[in-house]
C-alpha positions as CSV (number, residue, x, y, z in Angstrom):
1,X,-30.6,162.3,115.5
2,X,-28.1,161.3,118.3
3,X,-25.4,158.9,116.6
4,X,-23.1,158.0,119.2
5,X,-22.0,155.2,119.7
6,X,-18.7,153.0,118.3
7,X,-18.4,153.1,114.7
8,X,-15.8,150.5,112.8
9,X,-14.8,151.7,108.8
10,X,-13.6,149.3,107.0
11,X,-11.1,150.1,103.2
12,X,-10.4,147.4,101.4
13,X,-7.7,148.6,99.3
14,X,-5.4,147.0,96.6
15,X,-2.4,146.7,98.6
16,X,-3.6,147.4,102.1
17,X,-6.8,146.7,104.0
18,X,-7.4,149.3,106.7
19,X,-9.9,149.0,109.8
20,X,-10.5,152.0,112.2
21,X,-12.6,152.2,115.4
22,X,-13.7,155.1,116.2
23,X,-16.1,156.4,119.2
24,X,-18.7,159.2,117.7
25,X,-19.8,161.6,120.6
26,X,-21.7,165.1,121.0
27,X,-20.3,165.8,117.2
28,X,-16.8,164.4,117.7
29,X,-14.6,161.1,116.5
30,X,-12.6,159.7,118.6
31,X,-10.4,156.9,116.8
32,X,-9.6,154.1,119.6
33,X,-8.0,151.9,117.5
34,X,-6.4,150.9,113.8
35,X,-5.6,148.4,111.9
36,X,-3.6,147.9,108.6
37,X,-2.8,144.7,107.3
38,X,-1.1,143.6,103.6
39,X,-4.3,142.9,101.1
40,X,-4.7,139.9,98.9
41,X,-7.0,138.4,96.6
42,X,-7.5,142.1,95.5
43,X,-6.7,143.5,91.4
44,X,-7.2,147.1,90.9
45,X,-9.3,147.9,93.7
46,X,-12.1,144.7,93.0
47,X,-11.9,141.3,95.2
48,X,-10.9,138.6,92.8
49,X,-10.4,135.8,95.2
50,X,-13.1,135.9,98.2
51,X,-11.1,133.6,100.4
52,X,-7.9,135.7,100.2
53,X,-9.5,138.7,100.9
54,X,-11.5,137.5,103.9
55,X,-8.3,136.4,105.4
56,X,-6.8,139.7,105.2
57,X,-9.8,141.3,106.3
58,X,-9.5,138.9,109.1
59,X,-6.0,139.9,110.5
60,X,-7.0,143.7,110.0
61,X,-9.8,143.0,112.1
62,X,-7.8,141.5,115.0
63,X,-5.4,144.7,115.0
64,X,-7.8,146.7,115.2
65,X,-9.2,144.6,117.8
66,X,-6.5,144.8,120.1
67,X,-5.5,147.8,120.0
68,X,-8.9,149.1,120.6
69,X,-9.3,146.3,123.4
70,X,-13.1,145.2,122.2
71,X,-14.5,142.4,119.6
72,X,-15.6,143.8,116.6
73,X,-18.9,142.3,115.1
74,X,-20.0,144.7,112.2
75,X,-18.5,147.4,109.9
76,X,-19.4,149.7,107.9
77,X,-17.5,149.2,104.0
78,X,-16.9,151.4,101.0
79,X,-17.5,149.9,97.9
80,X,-15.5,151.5,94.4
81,X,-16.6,153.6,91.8
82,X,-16.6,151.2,88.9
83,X,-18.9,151.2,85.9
84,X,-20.9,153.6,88.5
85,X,-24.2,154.9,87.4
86,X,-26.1,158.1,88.7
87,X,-29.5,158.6,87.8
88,X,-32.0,161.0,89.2
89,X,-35.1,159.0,91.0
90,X,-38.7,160.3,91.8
91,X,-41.2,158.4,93.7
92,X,-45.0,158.5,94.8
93,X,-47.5,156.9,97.0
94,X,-50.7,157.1,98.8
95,X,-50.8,158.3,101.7
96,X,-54.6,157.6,102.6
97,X,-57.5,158.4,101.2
98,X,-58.3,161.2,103.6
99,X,-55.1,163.3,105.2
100,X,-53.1,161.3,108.1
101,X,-49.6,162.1,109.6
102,X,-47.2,161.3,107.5
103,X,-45.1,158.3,109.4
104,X,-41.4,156.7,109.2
105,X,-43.0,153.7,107.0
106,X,-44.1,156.3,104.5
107,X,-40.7,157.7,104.1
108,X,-39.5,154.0,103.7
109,X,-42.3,153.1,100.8
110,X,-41.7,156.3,99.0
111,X,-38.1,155.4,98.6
112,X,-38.4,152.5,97.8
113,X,-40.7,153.3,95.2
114,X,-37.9,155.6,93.8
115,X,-35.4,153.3,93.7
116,X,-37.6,150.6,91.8
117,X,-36.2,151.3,87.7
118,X,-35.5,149.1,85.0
119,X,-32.1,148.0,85.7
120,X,-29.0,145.6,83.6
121,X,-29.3,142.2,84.8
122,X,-25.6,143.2,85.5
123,X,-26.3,145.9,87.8
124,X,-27.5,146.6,91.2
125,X,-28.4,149.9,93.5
126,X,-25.8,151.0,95.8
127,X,-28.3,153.6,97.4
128,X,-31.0,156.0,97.6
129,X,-30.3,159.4,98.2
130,X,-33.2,162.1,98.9
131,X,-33.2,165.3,97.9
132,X,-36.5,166.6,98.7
133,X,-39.9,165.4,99.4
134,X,-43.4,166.7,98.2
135,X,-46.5,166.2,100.2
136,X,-49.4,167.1,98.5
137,X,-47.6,169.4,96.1
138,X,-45.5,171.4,98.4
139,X,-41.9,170.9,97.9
140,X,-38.4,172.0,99.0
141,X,-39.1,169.9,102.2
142,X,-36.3,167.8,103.5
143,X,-38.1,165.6,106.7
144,X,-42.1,165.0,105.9
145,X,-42.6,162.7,108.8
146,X,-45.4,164.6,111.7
147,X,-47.1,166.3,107.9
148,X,-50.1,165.9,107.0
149,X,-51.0,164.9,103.4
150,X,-52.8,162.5,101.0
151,X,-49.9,161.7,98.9
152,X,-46.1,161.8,99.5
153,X,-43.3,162.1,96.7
154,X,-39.6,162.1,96.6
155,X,-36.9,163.7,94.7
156,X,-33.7,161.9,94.9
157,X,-30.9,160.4,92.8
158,X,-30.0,156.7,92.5
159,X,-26.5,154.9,92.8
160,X,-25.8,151.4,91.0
161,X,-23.3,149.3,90.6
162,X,-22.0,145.9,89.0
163,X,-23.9,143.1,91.1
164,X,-19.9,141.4,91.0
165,X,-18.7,143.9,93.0
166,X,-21.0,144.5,95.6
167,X,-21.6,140.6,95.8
168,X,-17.9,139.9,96.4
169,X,-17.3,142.9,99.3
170,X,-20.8,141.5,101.1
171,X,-19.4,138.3,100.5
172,X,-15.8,138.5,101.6
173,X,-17.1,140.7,104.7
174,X,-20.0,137.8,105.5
175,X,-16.9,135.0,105.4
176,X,-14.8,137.4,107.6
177,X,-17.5,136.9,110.4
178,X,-18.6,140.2,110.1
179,X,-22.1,141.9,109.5
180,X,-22.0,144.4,107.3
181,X,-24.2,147.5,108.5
182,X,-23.8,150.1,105.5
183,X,-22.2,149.6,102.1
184,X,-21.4,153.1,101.2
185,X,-19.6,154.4,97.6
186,X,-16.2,155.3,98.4
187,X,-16.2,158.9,96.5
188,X,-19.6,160.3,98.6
189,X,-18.2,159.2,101.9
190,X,-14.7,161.1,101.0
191,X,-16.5,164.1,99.2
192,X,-18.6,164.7,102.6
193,X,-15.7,164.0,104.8
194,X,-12.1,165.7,102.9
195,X,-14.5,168.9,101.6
196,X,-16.0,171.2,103.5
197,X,-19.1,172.8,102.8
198,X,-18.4,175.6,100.3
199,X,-16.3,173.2,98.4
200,X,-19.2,170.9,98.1
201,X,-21.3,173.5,97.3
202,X,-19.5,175.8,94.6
203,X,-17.8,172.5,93.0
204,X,-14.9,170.9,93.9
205,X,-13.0,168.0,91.8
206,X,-11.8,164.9,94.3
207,X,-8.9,162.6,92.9
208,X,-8.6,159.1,95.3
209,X,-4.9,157.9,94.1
210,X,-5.1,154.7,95.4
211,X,-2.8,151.4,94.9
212,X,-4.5,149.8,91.9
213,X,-6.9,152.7,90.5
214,X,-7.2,156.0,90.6
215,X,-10.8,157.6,91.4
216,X,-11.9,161.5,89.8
217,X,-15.0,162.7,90.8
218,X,-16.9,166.3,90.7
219,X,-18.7,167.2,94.4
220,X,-21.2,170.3,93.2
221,X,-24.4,171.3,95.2
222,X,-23.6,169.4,98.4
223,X,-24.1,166.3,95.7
224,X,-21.9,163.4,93.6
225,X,-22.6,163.9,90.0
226,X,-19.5,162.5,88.2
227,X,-17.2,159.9,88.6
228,X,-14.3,158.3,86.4
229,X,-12.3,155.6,87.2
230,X,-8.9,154.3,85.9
231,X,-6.7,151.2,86.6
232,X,-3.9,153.0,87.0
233,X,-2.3,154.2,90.7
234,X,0.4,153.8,93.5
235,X,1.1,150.4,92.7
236,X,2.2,150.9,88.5
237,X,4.7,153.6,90.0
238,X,6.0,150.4,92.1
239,X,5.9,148.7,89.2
240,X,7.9,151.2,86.6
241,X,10.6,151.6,89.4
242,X,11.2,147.8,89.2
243,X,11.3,147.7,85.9
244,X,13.7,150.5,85.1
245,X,16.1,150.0,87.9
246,X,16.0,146.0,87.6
247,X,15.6,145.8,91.3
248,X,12.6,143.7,92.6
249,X,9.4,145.2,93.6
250,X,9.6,145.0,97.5
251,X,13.3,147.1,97.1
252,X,10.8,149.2,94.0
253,X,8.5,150.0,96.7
254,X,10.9,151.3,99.4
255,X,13.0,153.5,97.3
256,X,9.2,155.5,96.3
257,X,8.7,155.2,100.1
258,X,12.3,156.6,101.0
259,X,13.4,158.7,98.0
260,X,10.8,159.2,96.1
261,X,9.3,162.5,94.5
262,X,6.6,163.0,92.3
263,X,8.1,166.6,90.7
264,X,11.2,166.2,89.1
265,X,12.3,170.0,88.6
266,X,12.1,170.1,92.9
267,X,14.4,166.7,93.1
268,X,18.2,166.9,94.3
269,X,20.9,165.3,92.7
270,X,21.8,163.3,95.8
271,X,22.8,159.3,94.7
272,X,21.6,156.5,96.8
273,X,22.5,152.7,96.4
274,X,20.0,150.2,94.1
275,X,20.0,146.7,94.8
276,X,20.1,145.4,90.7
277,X,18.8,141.9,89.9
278,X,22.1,140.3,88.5
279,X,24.8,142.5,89.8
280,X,26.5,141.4,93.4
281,X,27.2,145.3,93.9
282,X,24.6,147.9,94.1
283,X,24.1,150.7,92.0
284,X,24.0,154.2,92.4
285,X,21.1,156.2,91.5
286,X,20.2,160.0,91.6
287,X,17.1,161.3,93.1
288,X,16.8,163.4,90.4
289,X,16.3,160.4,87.6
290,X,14.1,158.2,90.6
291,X,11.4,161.3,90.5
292,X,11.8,161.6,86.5
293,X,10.5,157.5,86.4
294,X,7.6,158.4,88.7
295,X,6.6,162.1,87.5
296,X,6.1,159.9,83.7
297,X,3.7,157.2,85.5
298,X,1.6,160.1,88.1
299,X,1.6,162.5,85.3
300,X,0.3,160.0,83.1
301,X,-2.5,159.2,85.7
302,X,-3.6,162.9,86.3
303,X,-3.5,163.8,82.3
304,X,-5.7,160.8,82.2
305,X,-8.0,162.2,84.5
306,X,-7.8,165.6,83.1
307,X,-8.6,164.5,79.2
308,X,-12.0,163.4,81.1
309,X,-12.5,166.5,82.9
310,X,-12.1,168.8,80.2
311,X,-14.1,166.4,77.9
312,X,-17.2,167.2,80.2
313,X,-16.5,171.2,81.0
314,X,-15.7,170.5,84.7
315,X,-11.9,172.1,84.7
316,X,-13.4,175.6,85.9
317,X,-14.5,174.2,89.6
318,X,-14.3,176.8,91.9
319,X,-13.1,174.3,94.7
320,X,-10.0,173.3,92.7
321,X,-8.5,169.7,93.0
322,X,-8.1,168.0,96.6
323,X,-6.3,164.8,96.1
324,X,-5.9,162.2,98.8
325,X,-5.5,158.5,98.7
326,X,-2.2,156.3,99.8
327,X,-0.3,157.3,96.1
328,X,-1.0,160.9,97.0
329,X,1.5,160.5,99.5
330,X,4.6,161.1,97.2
331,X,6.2,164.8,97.8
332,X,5.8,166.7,95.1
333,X,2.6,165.4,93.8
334,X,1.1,168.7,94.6
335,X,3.2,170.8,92.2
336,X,2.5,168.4,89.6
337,X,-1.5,168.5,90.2
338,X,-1.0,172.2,89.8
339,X,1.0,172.3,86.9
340,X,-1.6,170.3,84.7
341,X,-4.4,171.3,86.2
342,X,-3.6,174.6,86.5
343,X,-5.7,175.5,89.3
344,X,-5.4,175.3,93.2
345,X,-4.4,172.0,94.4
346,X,-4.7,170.7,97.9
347,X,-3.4,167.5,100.0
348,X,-6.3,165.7,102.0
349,X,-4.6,164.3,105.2
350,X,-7.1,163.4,108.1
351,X,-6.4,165.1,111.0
352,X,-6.4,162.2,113.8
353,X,-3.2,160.8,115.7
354,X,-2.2,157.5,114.5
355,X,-4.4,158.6,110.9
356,X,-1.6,160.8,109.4
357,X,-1.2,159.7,106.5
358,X,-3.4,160.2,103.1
359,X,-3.7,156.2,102.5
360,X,-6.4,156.2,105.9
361,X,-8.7,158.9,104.1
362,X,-10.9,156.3,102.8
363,X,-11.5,154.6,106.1
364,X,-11.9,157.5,108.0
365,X,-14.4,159.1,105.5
366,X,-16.4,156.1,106.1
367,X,-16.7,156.8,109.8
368,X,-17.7,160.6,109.3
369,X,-20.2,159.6,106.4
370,X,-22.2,157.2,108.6
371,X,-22.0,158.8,111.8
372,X,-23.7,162.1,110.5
373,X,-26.4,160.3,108.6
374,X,-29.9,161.7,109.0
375,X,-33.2,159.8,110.4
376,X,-34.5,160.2,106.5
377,X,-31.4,159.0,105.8
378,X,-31.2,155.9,107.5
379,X,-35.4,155.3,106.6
380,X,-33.8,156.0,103.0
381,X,-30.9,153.3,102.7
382,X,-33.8,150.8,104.0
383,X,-35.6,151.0,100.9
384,X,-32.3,150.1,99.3
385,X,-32.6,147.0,96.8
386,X,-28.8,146.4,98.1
387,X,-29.1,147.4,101.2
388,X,-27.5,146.1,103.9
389,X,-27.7,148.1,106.7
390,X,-30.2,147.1,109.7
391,X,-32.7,149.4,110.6
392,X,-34.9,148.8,113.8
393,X,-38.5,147.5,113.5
394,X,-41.0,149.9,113.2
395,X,-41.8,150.8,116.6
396,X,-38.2,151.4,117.6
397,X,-39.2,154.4,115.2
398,X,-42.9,155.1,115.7
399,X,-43.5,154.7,120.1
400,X,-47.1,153.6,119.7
401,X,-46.5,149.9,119.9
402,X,-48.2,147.1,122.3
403,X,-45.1,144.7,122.0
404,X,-44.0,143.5,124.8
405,X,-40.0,142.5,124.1
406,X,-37.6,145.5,122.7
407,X,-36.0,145.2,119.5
408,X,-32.6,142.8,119.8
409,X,-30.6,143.0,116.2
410,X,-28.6,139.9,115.3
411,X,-25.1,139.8,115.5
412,X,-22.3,138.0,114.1
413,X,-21.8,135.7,116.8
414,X,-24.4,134.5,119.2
415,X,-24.8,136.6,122.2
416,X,-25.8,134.1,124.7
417,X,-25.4,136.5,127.9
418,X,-27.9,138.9,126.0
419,X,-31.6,138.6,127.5
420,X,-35.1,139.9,126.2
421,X,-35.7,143.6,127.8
422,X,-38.9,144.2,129.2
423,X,-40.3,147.8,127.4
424,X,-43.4,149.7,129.1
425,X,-45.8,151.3,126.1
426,X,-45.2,155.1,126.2
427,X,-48.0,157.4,125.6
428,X,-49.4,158.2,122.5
429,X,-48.5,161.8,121.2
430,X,-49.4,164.1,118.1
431,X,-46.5,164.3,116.7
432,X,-43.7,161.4,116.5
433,X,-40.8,160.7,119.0
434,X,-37.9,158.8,118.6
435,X,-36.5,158.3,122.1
436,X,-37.5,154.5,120.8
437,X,-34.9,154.9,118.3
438,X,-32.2,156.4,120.5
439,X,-32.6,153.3,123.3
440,X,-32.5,150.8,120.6
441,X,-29.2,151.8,118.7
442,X,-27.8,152.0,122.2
443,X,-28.6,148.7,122.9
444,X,-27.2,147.9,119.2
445,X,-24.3,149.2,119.8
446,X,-23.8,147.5,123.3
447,X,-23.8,144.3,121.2
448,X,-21.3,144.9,118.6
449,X,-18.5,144.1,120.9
450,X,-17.6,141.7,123.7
């Protein structure tokens, strides 16, 4: 499946909300523009306040916008890994009564079929995500569509999420003027994007230290299958700085920015000045006691996650710990991974000019997860019960089709320049093509933007 086109990942972080544009070509992203603008109406990584957030999303939007030089219509956003469930799935239909080709729609019905469960009134599925399909009893295959069979099942696992959540991002992101094309889990768009393959495949544990929560999860077989989530990051180390230095919490955060280290043993004894609340002349603190208040609050964080960890028999990974996320940023934090983990410890830093920095992981995960997303894939998240993401009428998939008009997807804002395009009907063939497919997300994509 050929996913070029103009991709736009959206993080909506704690402290920050983050917006990159990227351009996905022949297997490469090409970032065009970013934006980064101060968060609000955000607590621990959940929208509390819709209207806040959707006017921050709004002024990261227009950075992004003009420093890419186009009008952003839709993004793709990352939802948390709160009160997360993952469930295997298995589905089954009827193909016909005598064998047929198996066709994209079939693909779409078993999935949904897999995702139907008993769920909490209180929660809601974040995605579908195949593992194999069956047709007819044969297994282990991964794209049935051109098969022949009676019946069609799939093997798959199910993500779901607190309806609150989801409802407030979609909500927030609606508000903004936005249409929101994928909703993706923040920790599988960062395990496919910071690990490569033999880390995802012999086991690898992921720690996202953001702002207001800290995310652990354990990639194994190329799959998610843990995740643990606590309210603690970046921002409590803000926090514990104010507090123990009496300065406020803007001078808090610039002395972690500036002199900050998360290892205490590798701080200097160098002294720097400390605005203090009450006092007309500043103090003078080491470096040395500014990494001992921060070490307490991180190492807190990552015994936290470890206690987990151990708990479930997951501290002997292969992979090690790759940590990432905007607290991750601290020197130092490294050594202090390794020294409670115990194992190898790496920094995730994407690779991109003007992305430097651990805090754009997120954003730029999202990018890579949706631009490499298969044509099962996409037929998957369709089925989704929370989907989202738009997927073109059937016969931008399947050719054989008498209509006369091509597909034309709604966008945010009306597009009064655009004009029905006439489509020819293509000959019919044995097995399916999707040249449909590839002129309509073109066309999609010509419409995101001004």
């Amino acid at each position: 499946m050929d996913n070029s086109g103009i991709y736009v990942g959206l993080d909506i972080g704690t402290t920050s909300i983050k917006v990159i544009v990227a351009e996905y070509v022949n297997g490469q992203m090409s970032v065009i523009g970013v934006g980064s603008e101060r968060s609000d109406g955000m607590n621990r990584g959940v929208i509390v306040d819709i209207d806040k957030a959707s006017a921050a999303i709004k002024r990261a939007i227009s950075v992004a916008e003009n420093k890419a030089n186009l009008k952003i219509h839709e993004v793709v956003a990352g939802v948390p890994a709160n009160l997360l469930k993952i469930e295997p799935c298995r589905g089954m239909i009827a193909i016909a009564e005598t064998s047929r080709e198996i066709t994209n729609q079939d693909v779409i019905n078993v999935a949904n079929a897999a995702s139907v469960h008993s769920l909490p009134p209180e929660q809601e599925v974040i995605d579908v995500l195949p593992d194999e399909f069956v047709v007819d009893g044969f297994d282990g295959i991964k794209d049935p569509r051109g098969m022949v069979g009676v019946r069609l099942e799939m093997n798959g696992t199910v993500l779901t999420g607190p309806k609150t959540i989801i409802h407030n991002t979609k909500r927030a992101i609606q508000q903004a003027g936005l249409h929101l094309t994928d909703l993706v889990l923040n920790p599988l768009a960062l395990g496919k994007t910071v690990l490569n393959d033999g880390e995802q495949d012999f086991g690898t544990i992921l720690i996202d230290m953001g702002a207001g929560q800290t995310t652990t999860s354990i990639i194994h077989d190329h799959h998610l299958k843990y995740t643990y989530v606590d309210q603690e990051g970046g921002q409590y180390v803000t926090k514990d700085i104010s507090v123990v230095l009496n300065t406020s919490l803007s001078n808090a955060e610039k002395l972690k920015r500036e002199y900050g280290y998360a290892f205490a043993d590798g701080a200097s004894e160098d002294s720097f000045p400390v605005e203090v609340v009450g006092q007309s002349a500043p103090a003078q603190i080491t470096e040395k006691y500014l990494a001992e208040i921060i070490e307490a609050r991180l190492e807190q964080i990552l015994n936290n996650a470890y206690n987990h960890l151990e708990n479930i028999d997951a501290l002997e990974m292969p992979g090690g710990v790759v940590i990432t996320g905007g607290a991750a940023a601290i020197p130092g934090i490294q050594n202090l991974a390794a020294d409670i983990f115990g194992t190898n410890v790496k920094l995730y830093v994407p690779e991109p000019m003007g992305l430097r920095h651990p805090a754009f992981a997120q954003a730029y995960a999202l990018l890579n997860y949706e631009a490499s997303l298969s044509e099962v894939d996409v037929l998957a998240k369709s089925a989704m019960v929370a989907g989202t993401r738009k997927v073109p009428e059937q016969q931008a998939f399947d050719e054989e089709t008498t209509d006369d008009v091509a597909y034309e997807p709604n966008t945010a804002e009306p597009q009064t320049s655009a004009k029905p395009v006439k489509k020819t009907k293509p000959k019919k063939e044995s097995s399916f093509s999707f040249g449909g497919l590839m002129a309509s997300i073109k066309r999609w994509f010509s419409e995101f933007f001004d």
